[in-house]
N, C-alpha and C positions, 0 to 999 in steps of 0.2 A: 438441422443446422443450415445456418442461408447458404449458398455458393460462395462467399465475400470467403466468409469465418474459414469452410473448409481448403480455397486458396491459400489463406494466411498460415495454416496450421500445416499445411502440405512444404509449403515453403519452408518455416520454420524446423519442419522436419527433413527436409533434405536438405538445407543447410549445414545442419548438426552432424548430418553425416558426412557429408561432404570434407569436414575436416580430418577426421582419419581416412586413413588410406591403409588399404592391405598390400603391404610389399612383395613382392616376389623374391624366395631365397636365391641368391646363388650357393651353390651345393658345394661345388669346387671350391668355394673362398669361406667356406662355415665349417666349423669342426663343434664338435661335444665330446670331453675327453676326462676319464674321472680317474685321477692321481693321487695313488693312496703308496704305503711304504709296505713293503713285508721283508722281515725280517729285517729292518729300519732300513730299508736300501727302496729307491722311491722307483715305481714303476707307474706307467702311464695305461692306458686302454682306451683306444678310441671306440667312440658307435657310429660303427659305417653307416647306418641307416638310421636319420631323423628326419622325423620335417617340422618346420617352425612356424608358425601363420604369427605374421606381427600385422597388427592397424594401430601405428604410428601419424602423431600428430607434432610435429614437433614445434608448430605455434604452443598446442596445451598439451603435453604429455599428461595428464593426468585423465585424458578422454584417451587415451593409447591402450593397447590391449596386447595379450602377449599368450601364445601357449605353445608348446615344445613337447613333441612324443619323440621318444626315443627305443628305436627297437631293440631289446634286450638281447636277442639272440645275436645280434649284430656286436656285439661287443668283442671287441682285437686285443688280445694281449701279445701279439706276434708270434704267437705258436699256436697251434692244431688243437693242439692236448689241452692245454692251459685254458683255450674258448670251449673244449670241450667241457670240460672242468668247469668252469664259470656257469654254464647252462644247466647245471644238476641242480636239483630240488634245493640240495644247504646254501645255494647261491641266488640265481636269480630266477630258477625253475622259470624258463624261458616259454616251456609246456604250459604251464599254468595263468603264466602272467608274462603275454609276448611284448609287454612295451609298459614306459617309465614316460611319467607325463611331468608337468607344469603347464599350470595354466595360474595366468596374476587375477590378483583382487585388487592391485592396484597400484600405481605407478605414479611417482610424483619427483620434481625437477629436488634436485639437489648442488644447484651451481652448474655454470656453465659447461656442456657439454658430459654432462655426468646427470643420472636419476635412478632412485630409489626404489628396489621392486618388491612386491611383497606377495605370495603367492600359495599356491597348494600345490607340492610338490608328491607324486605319488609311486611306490615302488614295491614290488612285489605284495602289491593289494593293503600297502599301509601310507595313510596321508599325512601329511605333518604339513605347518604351517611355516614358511621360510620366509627371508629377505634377505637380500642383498644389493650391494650398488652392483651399477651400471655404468660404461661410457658408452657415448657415442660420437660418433664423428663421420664425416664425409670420406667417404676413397671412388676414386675411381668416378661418381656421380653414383655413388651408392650410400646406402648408411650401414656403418661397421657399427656392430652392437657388439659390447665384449663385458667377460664379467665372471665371477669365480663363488661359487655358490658350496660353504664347507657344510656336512652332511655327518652322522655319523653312524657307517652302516649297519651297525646292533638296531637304531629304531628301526630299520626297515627291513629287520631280519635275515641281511643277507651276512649269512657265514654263520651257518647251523650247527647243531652238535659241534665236534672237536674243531671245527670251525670258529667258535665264539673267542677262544681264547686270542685274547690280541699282543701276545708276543708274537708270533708267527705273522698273524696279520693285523696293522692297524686300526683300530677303530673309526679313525677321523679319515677319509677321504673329501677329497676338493671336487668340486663337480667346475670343469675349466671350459668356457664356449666363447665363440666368436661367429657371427650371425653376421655375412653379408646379404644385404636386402637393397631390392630399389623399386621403382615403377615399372622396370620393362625387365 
């Protein structure tokens, strides 16, 4: 290859990257929080411990990238017992499988300030395929990523044996996040 061509091809390649960028989370202003009902009365659970690597383009979101681990054993329901509870094998056997991931296949503008993500979402060693919208918006000189991802936790076999019944506990749980990100 002459010197010219591999110039031109170098440049063109660091251009293309050039356009996404990997944000840095703020931790303190991001939450991931999965809101399901039991015994129809709605409780919350947050995961203390996530990290989120986004390469946001916001000229082309659709060269934007997105993936989200979630540590399972991290998971709050505001009692002891109840996270205790949560980490057994008919749950999210925390031993087996220490973290719930997303990662996108693909990301595209759906009107202003709003885009469409579509992804492999993976939990106690079972993948399924998701999408859901997205906003984003500026705060602070950061980009707030927010967005509500419903799930329902029989495919990902969490709530085993006398667990499956969903009178007790609901089927449909919301996966609820907000991801602040910026450059610094």
């Amino acid at each position: 290859m002459k010197p010219v061509h591999a110039l031109v091809l170098a440049s063109l390649f660091a251009s293309a990257l050039a356009g996404a960028a990997v944000l840095k989370t703020d931790p303190a202003k991001s939450s991931v929080v999965a809101v399901f009902k039991q015994m129809n009365v709605p409780v919350e659970a947050n995961f203390k411990t996530f990290t989120a690597r986004i390469d946001y383009d916001a000229a082309r979101p659709e060269a934007s990238k997105a993936a989200v681990d979630m540590v399972t054993a991290s998971i709050d329901l505001g009692d002891a017992e109840y996270n205790r509870e949560v980490s057994k094998k008919e749950w999210f056997n925390t031993a087996q499988f220490p973290k719930a991931s997303f990662v996108s296949t693909s990301i595209k503008p759906a009107g202003p300030g709003k885009l469409t993500v579509a992804g492999k979402l993976t939990i106690k060693g079972r993948t399924a395929d998701v999408n859901f919208p997205l906003t984003v918006k500026t705060e602070s000189g950061k980009h707030l990523f927010e967005g509500q991802l419903p799930i329902r936790r029989l495919a990902f076999n969490i709530g085993e044996g006398e667990w499956k019944d969903t009178s007790m506990v609901a089927d449909e749980v919301v996966i609820k996040f907000r991801v602040s990100a910026g450059n610094n």
